[in-house]
N, C-alpha and C positions, 0 to 999 in steps of 0.2 A: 236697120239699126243692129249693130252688135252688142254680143255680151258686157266687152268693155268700156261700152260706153252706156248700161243698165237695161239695154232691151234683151228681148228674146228673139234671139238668133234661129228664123227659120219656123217664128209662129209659134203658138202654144202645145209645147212637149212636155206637158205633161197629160193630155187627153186623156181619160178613161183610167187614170189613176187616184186612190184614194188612199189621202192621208191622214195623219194624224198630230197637231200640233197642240205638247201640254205648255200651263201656264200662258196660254193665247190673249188673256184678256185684254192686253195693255204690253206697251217695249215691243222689245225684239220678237214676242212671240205673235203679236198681232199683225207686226209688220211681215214676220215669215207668210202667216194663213193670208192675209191679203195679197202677198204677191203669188203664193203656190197654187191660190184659187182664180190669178189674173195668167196663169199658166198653163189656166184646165182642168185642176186636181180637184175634185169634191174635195172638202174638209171637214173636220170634227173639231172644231176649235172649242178645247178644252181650259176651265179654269176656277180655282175652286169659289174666286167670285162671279156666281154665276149670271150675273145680272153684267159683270163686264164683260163676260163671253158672247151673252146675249146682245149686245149691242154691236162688238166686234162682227158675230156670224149675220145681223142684221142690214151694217154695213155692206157687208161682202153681195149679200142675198140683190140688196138694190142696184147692186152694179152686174148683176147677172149670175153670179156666182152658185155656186149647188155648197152648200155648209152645213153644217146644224150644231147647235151649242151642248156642252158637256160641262155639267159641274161638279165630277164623279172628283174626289184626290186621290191623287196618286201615292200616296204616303199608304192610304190601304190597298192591298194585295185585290178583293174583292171590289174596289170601285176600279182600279186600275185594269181588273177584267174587264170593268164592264165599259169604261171610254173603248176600247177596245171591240167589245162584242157593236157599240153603238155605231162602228164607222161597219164592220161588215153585214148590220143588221139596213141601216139606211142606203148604204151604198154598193153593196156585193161583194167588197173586197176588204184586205188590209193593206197597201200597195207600201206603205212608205211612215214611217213614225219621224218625226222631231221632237226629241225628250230636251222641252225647256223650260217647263217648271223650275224654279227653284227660292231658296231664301237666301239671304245675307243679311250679318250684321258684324259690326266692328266689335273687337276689345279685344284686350291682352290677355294672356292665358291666364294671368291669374284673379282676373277682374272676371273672368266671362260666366257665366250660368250656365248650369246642366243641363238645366229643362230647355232653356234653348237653344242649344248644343243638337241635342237629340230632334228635336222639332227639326232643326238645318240638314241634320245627316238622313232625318226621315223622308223627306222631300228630295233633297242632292243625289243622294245614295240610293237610298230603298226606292224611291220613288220613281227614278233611271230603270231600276232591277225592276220591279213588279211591273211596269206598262209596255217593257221591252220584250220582256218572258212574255207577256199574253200577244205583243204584235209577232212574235217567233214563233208560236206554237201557231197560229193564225197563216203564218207565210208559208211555215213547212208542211203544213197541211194542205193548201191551194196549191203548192209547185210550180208556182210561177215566179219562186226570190222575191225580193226585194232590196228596202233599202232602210237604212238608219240611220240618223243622225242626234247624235248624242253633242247636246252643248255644255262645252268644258270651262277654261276659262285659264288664262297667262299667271292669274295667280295662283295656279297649282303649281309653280314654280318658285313660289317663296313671296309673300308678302307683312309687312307691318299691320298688325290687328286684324289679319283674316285668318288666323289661325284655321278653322275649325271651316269656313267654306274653303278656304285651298285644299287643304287636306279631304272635302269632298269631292272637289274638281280634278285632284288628283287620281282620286278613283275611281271616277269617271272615264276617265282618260284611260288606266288602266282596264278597265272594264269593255272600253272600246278595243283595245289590243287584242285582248283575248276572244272577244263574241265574234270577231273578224274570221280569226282561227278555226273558230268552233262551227264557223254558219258558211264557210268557203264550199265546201262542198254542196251548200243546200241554196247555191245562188245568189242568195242574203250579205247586201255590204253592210258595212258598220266601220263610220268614221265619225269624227267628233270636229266640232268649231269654236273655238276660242275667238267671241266677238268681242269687240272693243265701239263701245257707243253710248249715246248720251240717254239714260233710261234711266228710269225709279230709284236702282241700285247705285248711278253715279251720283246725281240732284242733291240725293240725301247726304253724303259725303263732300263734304267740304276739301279735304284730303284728293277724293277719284276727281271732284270735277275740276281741281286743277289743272288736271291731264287731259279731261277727257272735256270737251265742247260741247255746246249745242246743238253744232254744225255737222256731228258725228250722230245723224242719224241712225236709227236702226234698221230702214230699211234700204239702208247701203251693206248692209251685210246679209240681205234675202238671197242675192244672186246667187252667192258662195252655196247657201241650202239648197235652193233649188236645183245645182249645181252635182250636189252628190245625192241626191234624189233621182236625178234623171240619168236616162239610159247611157247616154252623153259620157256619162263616169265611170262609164264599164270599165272595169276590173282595177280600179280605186278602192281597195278598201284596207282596213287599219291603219288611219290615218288621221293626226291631228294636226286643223288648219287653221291658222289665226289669221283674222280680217279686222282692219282696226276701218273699213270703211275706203283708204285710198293706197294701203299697204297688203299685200295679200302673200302668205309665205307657209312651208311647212314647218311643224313645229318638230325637233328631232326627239325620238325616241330615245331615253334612258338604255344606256349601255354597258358592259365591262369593259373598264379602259383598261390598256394599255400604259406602263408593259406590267405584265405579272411576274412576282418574284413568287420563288420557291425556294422552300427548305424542309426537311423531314419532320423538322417540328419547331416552331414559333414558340419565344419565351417576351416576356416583358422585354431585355434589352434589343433583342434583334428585332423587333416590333417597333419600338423608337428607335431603332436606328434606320431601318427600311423607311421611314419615316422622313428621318433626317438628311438619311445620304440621295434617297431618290423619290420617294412620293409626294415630299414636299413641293417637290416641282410642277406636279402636275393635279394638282388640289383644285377641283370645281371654285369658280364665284357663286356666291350663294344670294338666291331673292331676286326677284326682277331690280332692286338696285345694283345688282352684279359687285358685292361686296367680297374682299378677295381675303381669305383667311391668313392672319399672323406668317404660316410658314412660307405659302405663296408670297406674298410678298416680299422677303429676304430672297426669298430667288429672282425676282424681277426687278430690283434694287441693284441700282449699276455701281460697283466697287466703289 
């Protein structure tokens, strides 16, 4: 059986690796630990309900699997050591993190609440940072690399009422560009997954699950993890990959476009006019609706 048709090509590759998967309780994080532990990986399946972690690594335990559950959050610095110290204490190693905890919730910016604004960014953001730092310090200290995977997500590209989780999946996303840079020398990949599946986060939206099915399992998008997990990936890293389940692409990185104008010094009119005579042309569509701004549009507007 091959990869593309959801087997493991060549037997379980991941033997004698130990990972780490946050927010495992339930969705895509459960489905990741269930296939990365039907792969060979001991696991830590991490979740701050601990009693759905417990059940998840219970699961995994009857089917063979080597696991143990974590109800440490990642949102503190101190528990997120310790999911951390728990996979090298139970298992001898840190070989591999999947940072998938996270929250969601809809409204408009000016309808949304602070407190949980902060709760989103503290999990999204901080929570990415503090379980990633301790599986780093963890990797660079054994010298034997590893691997990361940070889950991002398509609406870090502009979406209606996600305000406040896009803009954390965007830093995520950025967050993976940069630790890639930082950890190249130390062996260590760091790529990110933008899934697209039918979980807790769509159900509840009336809006997502227009788009997104039933039939859009989560653990159609395990292979893609296991994927930059495994050795398999060598020299794959900063790198964000969207899996919607039957579509699998890279996501391109943020650029300076072309062309760049210069002058010794920019004033209001030569700013709208740089504007009007040439950058209007080449103006981003903005949001996963691919909405095309006022100026673009007059350029793409046939006489």
């Amino acid at each position: 059986m091959s990869t593309l048709d959801g087997g493991i090509l060549g037997g379980s590759t991941l033997d004698g690796k130990a990972v780490v998967v946050t927010g495992a309780g339930r969705g895509l994080g459960a489905a990741f630990a269930a296939h990365l532990a039907g792969a060979g990986a001991a696991v830590v399946v991490n979740d701050v309900d601990h009693e759905a972690a417990r059940r998840v690594a219970a699961d995994i335990r009857a089917d063979g699997g080597a696991v143990v559950a974590s109800g440490h959050s990642v949102a503190d610095p101190e528990q997120a050591e310790a999911i951390v110290d728990l996979c090298a204490r139970e298992f001898g190693a840190v070989d591999g993190l999947v940072n998938n905890a996270g929250l969601n919730h809809e409204a408009l910016p000016w309808d949304d609440d602070p407190a949980r604004v902060r709760a989103l960014v503290e999990v999204n953001v901080l929570g990415v940072l503090y379980t990633g730092m301790a599986a780093i310090r963890r990797m660079r200290a054994a010298g034997r690399g590893g691997a990361i995977v940070n889950i991002s997500s398509g609406a870090s590209l502009g979406q209606r009422t996600l305000g406040a989780y896009a803009a954390s999946k965007g830093a995520v996303s950025s967050l993976t560009y940069s630790w890639a840079l930082d950890l190249e020398e130390c062996g260590i990949r760091v790529n990110a997954v933008c899934p697209l599946a039918y979980t807790r986060m769509v159900w509840t939206s009336e809006r997502a699950s227009r788009v997104t099915g039933p039939d859009s399992t989560p653990d159609l998008v395990a292979p893609l993890v296991h994927f930059l997990l495994d050795d398999r990936s060598a020299g794959i890293t900063g790198q964000v990959v969207r899996c919607t389940g039957t579509e699998l692409h890279v996501v391109g990185r943020p650029h300076f476009k072309a062309p760049i104008l210069r002058r010794d010094e920019w004033d209001l009119d030569s700013v709208d006019r740089a504007f009007t005579e040439v950058l209007g042309g080449h103006l981003e569509p903005y949001g996963l609706e691919q909405r095309l701004p006022p100026r673009l549009r007059k350029w793409l507007t046939p006489a």
